[in-house]
C-alpha positions in Angstrom: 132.9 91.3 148.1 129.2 90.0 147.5 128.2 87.9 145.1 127.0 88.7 141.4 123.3 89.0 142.0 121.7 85.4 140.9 119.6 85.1 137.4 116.6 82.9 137.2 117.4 80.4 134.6 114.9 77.6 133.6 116.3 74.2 135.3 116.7 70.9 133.0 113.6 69.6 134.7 111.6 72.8 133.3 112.5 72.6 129.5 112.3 68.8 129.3 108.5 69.6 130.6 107.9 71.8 127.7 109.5 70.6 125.4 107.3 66.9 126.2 104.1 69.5 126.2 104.9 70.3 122.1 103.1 68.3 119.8 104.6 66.3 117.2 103.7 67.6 114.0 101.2 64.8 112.4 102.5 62.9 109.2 100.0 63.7 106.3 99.1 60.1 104.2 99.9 60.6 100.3 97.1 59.9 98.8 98.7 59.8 95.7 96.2 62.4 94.1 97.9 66.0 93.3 96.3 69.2 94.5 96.1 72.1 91.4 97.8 74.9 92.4 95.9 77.9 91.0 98.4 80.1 88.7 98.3 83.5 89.2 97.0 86.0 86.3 99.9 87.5 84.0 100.8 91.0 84.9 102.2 93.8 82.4 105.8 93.6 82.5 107.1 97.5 83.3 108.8 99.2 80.0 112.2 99.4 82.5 112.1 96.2 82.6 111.6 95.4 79.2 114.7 97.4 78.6 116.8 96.4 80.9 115.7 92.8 79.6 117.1 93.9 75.9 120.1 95.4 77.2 121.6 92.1 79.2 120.8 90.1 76.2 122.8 92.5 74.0 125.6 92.0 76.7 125.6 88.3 76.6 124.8 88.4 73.5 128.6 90.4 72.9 130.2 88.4 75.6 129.4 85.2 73.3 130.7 86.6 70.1 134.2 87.3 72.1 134.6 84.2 73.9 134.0 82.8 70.0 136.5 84.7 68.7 138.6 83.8 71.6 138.0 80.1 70.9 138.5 80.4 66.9 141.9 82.2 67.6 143.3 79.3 69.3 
């Protein structure tokens, strides 16, 4: 029988090397001043959405009224 053909694998010697070429990242001072992040401009909100907004809030709004009655039957 013959050996399993050999793969070239990187030696220790070869990944300490690049891993000693990376470069740090460099720590950024605080300067204590805050940078304004620019909002971005308000969009129309789709009519789906809009609906499907009214119909959760009519769920929740029954899932509160049974857990109430739950509460008040106790």
């Amino acid at each position: 029988m013959t050996a399993p053909p050999r793969v070239a694998t990187p030696s220790d010697a070869d990944v300490q090397e690049e891993e000693a070429g990376e470069e740090a990242p460099v720590p950024v001072p605080l300067t204590g001043r805050r940078r304004e992040i620019p909002w971005p401009e308000p969009q129309e909100v789709p009519p789906q959405w809009l609906a499907r907004l009214e119909h959760l809030q009519k769920g929740l709004q029954d899932v509160k009224y049974q857990i109430e009655g739950a509460l008040e039957d106790e």
